[in-house]
KEDO-398333 format. One record per residue (C-alpha): residue number from 0; x, y negated, z negated. Coordinates in nm, 3 decimals, m for minus. Layout:
residues N
+-----+---------+---------+---------+
| num |      xx |      yy |      zz |
+-----+---------+---------+---------+
| NUM |       X |       Y |       Z |
...
+-----+---------+---------+---------+
//
This chain:
residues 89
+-----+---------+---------+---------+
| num |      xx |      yy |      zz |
+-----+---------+---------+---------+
|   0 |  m4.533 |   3.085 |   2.177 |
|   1 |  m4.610 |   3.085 |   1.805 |
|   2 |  m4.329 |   3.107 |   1.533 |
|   3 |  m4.322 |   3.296 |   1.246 |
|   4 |  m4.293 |   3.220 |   0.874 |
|   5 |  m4.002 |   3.443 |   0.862 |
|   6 |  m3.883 |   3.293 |   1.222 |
|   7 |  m3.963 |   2.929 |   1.092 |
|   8 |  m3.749 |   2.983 |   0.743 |
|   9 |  m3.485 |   3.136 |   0.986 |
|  10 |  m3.485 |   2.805 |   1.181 |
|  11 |  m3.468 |   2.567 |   0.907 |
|  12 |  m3.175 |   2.760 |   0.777 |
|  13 |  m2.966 |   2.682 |   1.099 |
|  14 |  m3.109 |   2.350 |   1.084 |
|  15 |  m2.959 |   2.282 |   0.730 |
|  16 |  m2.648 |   2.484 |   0.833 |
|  17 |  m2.610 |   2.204 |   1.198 |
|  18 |  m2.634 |   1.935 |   0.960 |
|  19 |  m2.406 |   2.017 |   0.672 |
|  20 |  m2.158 |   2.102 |   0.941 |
|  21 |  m2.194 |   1.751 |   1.115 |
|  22 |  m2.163 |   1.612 |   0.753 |
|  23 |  m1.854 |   1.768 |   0.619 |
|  24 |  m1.743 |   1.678 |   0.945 |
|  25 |  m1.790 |   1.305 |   0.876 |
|  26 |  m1.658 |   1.315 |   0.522 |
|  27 |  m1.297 |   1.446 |   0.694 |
|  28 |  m1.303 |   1.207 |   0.859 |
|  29 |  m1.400 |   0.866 |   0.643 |
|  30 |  m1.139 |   1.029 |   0.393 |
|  31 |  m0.862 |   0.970 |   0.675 |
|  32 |  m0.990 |   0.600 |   0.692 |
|  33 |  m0.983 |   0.563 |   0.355 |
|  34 |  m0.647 |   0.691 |   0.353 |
|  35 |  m0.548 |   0.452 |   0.603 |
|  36 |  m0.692 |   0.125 |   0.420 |
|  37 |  m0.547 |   0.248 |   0.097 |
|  38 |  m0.179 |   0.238 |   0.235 |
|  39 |  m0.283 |  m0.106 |   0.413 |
|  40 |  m0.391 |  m0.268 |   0.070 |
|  41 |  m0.062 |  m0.094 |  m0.110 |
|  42 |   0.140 |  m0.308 |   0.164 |
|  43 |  m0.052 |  m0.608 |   0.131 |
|  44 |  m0.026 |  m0.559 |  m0.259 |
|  45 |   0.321 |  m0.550 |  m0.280 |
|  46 |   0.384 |  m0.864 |  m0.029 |
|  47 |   0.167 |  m1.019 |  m0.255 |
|  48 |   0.381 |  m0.939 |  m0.527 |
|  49 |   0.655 |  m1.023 |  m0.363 |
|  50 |   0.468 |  m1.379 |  m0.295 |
|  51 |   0.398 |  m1.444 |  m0.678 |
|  52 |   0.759 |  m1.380 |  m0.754 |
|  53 |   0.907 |  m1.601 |  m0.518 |
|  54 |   0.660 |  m1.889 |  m0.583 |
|  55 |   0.749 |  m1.821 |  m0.953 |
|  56 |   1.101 |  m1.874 |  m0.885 |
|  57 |   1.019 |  m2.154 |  m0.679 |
|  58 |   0.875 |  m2.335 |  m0.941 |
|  59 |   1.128 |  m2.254 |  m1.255 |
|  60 |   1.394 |  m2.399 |  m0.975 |
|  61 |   1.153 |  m2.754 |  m0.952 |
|  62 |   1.084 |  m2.765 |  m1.353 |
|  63 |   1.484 |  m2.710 |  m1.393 |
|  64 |   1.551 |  m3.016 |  m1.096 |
|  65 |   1.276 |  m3.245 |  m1.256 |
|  66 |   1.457 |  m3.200 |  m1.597 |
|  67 |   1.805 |  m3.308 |  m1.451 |
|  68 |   1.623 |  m3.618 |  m1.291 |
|  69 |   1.470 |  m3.732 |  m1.626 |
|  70 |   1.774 |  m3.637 |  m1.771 |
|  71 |   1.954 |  m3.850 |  m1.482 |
|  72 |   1.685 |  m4.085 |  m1.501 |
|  73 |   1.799 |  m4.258 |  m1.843 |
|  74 |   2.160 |  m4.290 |  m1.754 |
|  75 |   2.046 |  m4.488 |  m1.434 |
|  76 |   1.840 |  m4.726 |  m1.621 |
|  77 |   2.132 |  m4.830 |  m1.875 |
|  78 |   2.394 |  m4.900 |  m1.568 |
|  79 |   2.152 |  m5.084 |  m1.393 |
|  80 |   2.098 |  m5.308 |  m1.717 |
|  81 |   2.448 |  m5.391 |  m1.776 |
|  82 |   2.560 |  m5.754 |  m1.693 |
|  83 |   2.652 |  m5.831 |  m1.333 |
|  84 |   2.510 |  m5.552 |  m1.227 |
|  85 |   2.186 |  m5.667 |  m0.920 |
|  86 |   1.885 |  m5.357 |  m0.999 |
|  87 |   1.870 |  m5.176 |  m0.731 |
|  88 |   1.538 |  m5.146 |  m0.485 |
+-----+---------+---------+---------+
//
């Protein structure tokens, strides 16, 4: 059974057609994963965010607690040098 050119042409056609199809098919679907990852990363994004704030707070709070030890700091060392008084530690 020999094919023709016009019966080969005809078959490549529907061959191209078959695998376009499959294709598109595949991009549908990738788009819905891609979809899916997106809205993961915005979630992990904003935890993040949420992260970097709360670690900045975290550390204003230990800068503003070192500064009232310094600050607390001097006033221990002058008691501890008045007369009579045994240094503590």
């Amino acid at each position: 059974m020999f094919l023709t050119k016009q019966q080969l042409n005809a078959a490549r056609a529907v061959t191209v057609a078959i695998v376009a199809t499959v294709s598109l098919g595949a991009c549908a679907t990738y788009k819905d994963e891609f979809a899916s990852i997106n809205s993961r990363l915005d979630q992990l994004d904003v935890k993040v965010q949420g992260a970097a704030q709360s670690a900045e707070s975290a550390n204003q709070s230990a800068q503003q607690a070192n500064q009232r030890l310094d600050q607390i700091e001097g006033r221990v060392q002058q008691l501890e040098r008045v007369p009579g008084r045994k240094p503590r530690g």
